[in-house]
SEVOMAR-630250 format. One record per atom (N, C-alpha, C): residue number from 0; atom name; x, y, z. Coordinates in steps of 0.05 Angstrom, whole numbers, plus 5000, padded with zeros to 4 digits. Layout:
N
+-----+----+------+------+------+
|   k |  a |   xx |   yy |   zz |
+-----+----+------+------+------+
| NUM | CA |    X |    Y |    Z |
...
+-----+----+------+------+------+
// end
This chain:
94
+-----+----+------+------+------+
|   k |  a |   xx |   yy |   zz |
+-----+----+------+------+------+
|   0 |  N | 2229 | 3373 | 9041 |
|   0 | CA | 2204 | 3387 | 9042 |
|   0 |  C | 2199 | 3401 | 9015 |
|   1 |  N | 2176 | 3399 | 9006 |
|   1 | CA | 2167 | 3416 | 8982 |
|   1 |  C | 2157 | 3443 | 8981 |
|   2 |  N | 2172 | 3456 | 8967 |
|   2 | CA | 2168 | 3488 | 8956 |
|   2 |  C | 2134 | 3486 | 8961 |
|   3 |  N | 2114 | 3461 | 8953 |
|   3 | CA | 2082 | 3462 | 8955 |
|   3 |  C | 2082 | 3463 | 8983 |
|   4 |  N | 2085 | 3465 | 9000 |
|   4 | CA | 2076 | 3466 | 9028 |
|   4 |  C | 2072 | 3489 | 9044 |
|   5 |  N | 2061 | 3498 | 9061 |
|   5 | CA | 2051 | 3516 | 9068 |
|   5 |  C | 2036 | 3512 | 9094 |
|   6 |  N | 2029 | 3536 | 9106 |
|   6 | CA | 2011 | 3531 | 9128 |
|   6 |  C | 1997 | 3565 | 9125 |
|   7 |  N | 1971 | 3569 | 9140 |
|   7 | CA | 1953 | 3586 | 9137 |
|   7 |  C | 1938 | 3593 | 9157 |
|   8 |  N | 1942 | 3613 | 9168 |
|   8 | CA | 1916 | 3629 | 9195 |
|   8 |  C | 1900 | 3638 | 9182 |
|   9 |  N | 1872 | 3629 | 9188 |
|   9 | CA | 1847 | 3661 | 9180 |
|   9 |  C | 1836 | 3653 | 9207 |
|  10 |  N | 1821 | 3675 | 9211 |
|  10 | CA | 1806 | 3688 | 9230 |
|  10 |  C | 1772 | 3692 | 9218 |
|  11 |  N | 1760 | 3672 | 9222 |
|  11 | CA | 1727 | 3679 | 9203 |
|  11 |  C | 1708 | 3701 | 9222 |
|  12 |  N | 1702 | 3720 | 9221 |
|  12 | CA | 1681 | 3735 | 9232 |
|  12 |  C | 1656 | 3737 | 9224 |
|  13 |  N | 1628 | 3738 | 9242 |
|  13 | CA | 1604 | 3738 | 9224 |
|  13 |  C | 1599 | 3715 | 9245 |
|  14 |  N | 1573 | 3703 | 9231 |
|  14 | CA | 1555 | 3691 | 9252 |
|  14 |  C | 1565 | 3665 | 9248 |
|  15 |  N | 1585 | 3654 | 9250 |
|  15 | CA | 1594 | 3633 | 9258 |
|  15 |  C | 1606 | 3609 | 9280 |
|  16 |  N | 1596 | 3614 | 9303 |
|  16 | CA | 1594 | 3596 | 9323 |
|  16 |  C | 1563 | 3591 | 9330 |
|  17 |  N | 1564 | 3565 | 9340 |
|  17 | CA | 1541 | 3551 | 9342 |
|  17 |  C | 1527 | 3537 | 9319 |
|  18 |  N | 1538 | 3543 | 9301 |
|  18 | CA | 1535 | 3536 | 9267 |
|  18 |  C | 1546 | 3511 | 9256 |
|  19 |  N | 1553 | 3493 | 9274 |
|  19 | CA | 1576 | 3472 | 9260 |
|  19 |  C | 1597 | 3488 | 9249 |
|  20 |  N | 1607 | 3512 | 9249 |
|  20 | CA | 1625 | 3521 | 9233 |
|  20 |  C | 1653 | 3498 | 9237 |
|  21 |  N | 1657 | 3490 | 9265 |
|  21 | CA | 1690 | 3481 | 9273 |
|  21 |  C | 1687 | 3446 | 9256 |
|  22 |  N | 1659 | 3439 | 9271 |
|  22 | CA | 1660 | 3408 | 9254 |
|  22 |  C | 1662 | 3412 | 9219 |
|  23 |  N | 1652 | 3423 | 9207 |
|  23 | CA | 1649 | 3427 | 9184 |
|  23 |  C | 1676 | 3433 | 9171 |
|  24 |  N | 1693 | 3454 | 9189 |
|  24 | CA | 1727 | 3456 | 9180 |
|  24 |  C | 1735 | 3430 | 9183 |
|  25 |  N | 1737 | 3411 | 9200 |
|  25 | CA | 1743 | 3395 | 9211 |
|  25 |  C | 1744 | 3367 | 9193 |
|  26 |  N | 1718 | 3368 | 9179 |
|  26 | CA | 1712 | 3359 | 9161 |
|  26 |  C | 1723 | 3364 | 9129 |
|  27 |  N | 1720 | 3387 | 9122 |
|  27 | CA | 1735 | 3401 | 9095 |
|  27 |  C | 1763 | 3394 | 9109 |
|  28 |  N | 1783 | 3399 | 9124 |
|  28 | CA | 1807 | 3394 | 9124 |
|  28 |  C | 1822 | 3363 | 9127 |
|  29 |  N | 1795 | 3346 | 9131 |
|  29 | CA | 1808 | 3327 | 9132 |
|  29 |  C | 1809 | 3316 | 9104 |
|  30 |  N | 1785 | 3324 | 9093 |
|  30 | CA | 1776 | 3312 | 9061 |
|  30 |  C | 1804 | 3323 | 9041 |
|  31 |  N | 1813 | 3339 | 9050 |
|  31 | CA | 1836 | 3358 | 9033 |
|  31 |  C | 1865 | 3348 | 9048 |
|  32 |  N | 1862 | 3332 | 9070 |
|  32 | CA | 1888 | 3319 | 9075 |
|  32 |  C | 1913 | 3343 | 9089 |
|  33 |  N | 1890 | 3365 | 9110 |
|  33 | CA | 1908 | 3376 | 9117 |
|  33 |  C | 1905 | 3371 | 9149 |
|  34 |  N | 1936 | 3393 | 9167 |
|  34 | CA | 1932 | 3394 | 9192 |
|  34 |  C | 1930 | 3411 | 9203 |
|  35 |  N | 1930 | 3405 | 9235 |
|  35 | CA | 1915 | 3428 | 9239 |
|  35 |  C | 1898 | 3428 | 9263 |
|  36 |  N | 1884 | 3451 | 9268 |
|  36 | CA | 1862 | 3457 | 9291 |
|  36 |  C | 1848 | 3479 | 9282 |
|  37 |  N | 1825 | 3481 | 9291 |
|  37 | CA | 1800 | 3500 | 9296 |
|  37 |  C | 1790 | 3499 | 9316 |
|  38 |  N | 1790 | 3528 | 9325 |
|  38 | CA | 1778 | 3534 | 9351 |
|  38 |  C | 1759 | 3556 | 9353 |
|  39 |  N | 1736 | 3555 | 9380 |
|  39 | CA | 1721 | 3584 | 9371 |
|  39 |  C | 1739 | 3605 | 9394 |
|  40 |  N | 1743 | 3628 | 9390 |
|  40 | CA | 1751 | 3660 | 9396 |
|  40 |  C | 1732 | 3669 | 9420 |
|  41 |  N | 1738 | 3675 | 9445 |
|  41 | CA | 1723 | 3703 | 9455 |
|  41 |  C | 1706 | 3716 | 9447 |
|  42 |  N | 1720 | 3725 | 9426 |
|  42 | CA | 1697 | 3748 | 9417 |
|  42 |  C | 1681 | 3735 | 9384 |
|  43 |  N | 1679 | 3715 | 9392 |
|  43 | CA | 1658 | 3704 | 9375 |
|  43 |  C | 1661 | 3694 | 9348 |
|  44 |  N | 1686 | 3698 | 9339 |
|  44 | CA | 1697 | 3689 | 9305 |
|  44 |  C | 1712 | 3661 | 9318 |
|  45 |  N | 1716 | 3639 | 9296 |
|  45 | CA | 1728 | 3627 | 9292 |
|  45 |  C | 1763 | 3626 | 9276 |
|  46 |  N | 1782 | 3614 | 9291 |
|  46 | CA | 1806 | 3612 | 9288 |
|  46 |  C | 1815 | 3579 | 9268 |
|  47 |  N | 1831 | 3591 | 9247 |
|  47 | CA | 1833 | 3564 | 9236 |
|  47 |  C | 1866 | 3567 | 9226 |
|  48 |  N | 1874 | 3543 | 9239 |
|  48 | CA | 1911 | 3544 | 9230 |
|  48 |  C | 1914 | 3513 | 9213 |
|  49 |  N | 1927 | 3518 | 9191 |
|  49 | CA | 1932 | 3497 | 9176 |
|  49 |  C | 1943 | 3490 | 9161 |
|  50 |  N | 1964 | 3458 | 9159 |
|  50 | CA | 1984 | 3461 | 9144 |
|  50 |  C | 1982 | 3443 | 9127 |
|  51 |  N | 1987 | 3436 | 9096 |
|  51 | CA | 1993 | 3419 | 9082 |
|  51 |  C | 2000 | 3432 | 9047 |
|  52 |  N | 1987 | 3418 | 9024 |
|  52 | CA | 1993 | 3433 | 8997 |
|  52 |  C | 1976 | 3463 | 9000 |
|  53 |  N | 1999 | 3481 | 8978 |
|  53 | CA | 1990 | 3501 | 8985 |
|  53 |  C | 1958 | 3505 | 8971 |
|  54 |  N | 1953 | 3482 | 8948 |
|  54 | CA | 1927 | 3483 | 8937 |
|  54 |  C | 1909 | 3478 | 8952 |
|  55 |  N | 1913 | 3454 | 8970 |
|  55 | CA | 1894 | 3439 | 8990 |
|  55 |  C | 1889 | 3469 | 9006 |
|  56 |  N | 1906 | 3488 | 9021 |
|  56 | CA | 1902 | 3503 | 9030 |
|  56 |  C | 1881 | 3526 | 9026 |
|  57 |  N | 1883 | 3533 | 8997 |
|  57 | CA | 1875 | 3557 | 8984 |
|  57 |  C | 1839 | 3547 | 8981 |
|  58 |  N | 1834 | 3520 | 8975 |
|  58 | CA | 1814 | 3508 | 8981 |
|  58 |  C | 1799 | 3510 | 9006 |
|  59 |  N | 1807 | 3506 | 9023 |
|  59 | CA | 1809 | 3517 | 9050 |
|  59 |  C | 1793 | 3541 | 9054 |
|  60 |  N | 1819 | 3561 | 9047 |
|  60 | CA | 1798 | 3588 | 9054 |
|  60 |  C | 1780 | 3601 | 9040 |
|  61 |  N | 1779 | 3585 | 9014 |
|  61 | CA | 1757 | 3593 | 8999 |
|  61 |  C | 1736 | 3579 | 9018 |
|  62 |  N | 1734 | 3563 | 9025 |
|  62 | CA | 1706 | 3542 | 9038 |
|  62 |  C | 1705 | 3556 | 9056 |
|  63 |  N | 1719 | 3575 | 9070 |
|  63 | CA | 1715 | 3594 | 9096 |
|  63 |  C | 1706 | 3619 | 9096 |
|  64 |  N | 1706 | 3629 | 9072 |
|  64 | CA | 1693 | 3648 | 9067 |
|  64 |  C | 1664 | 3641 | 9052 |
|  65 |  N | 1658 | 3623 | 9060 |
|  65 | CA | 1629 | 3615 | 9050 |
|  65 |  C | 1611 | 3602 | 9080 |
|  66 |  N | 1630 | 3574 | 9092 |
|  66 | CA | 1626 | 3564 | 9118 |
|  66 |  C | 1602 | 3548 | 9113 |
|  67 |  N | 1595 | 3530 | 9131 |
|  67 | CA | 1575 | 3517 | 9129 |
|  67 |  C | 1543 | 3531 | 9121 |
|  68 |  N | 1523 | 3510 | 9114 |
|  68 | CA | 1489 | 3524 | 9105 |
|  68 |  C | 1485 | 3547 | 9123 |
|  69 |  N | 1485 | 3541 | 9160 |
|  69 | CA | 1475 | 3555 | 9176 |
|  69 |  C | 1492 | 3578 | 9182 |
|  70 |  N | 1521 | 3587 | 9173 |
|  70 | CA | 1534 | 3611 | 9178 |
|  70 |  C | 1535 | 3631 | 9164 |
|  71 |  N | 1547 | 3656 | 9171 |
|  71 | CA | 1535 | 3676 | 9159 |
|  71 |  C | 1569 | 3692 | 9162 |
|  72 |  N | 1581 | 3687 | 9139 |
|  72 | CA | 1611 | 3698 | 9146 |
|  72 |  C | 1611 | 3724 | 9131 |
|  73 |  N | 1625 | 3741 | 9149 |
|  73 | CA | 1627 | 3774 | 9147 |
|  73 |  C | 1654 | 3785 | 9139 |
|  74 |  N | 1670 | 3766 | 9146 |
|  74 | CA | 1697 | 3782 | 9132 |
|  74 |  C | 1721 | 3759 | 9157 |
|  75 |  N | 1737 | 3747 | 9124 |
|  75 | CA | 1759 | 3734 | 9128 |
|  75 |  C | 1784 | 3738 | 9132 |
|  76 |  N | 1802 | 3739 | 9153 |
|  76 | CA | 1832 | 3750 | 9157 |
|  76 |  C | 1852 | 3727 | 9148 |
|  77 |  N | 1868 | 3727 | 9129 |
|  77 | CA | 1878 | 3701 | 9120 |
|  77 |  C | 1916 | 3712 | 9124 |
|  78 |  N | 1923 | 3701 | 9139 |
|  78 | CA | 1957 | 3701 | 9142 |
|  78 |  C | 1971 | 3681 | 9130 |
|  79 |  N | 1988 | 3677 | 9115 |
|  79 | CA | 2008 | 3653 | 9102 |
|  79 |  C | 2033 | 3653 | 9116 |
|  80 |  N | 2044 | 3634 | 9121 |
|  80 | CA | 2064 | 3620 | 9136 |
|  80 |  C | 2081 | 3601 | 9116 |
|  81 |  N | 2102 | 3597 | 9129 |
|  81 | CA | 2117 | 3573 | 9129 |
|  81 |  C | 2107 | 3547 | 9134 |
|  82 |  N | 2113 | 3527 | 9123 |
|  82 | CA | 2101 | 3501 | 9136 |
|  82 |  C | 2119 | 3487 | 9152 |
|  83 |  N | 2116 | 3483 | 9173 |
|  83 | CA | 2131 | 3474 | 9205 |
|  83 |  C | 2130 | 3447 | 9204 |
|  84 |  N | 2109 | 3439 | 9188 |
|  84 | CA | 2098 | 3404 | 9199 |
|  84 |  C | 2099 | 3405 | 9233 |
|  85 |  N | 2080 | 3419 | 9240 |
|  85 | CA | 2075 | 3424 | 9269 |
|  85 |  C | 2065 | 3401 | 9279 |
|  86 |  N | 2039 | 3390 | 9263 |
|  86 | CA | 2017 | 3370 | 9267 |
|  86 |  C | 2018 | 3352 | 9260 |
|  87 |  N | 2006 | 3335 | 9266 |
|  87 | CA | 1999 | 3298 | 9258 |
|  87 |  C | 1967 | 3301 | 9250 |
|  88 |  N | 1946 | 3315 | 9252 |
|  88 | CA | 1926 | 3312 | 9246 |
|  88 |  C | 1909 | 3341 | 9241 |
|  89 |  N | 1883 | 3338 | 9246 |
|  89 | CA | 1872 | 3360 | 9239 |
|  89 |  C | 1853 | 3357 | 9264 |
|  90 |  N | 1850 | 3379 | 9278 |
|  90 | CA | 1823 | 3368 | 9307 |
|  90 |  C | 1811 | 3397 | 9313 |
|  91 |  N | 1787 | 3396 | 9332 |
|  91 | CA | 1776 | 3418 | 9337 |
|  91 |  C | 1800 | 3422 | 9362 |
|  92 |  N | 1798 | 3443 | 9374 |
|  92 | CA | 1813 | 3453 | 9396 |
|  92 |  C | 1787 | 3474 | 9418 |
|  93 |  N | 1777 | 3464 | 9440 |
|  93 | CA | 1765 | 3470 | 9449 |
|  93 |  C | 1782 | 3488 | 9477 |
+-----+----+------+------+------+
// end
């Protein structure tokens, strides 16, 4: 396993469900070749866990603190991890 690997939680808050926000991760993470899931929260933020290079990653949550045209993101919680190789892919999680 490579010292590059990594995995990453943020938590997006702000007007992001109903927005394509999860297809749009879903999309950015596959283009960047990571794994993973996104799901929407209870209380209305989006959850995103994901593992691959730590660049691919950092890519990642930059694009999440921005989010698709129609969202409106308020403030990003970003946790770093270990990389598990938990996953085989990248999917929404409903």
């Amino acid at each position: 396993m490579s010292d590059d690997l990594a995995r990453v939680s943020v938590i997006v808050t702000g007007s992001v469900q109903g927005v394509f926000f999860r297809a749009s991760t879903l999309e950015q993470a596959q283009g960047l070749n990571l794994t993973g899931w996104v799901k929407n929260l209870p209380d209305s933020s989006v959850e995103v866990v994901a593992e691959g290079s730590r660049y691919a990653l950092e890519q990642l949550v930059d694009w999440c603190r921005r989010g698709p045209p129609a969202a409106r993101v308020d403030e990003v919680l970003v946790r770093w991890g270990k990389h598990l190789a938990e996953f085989r892919t990248f999917m929404i999680v409903r």
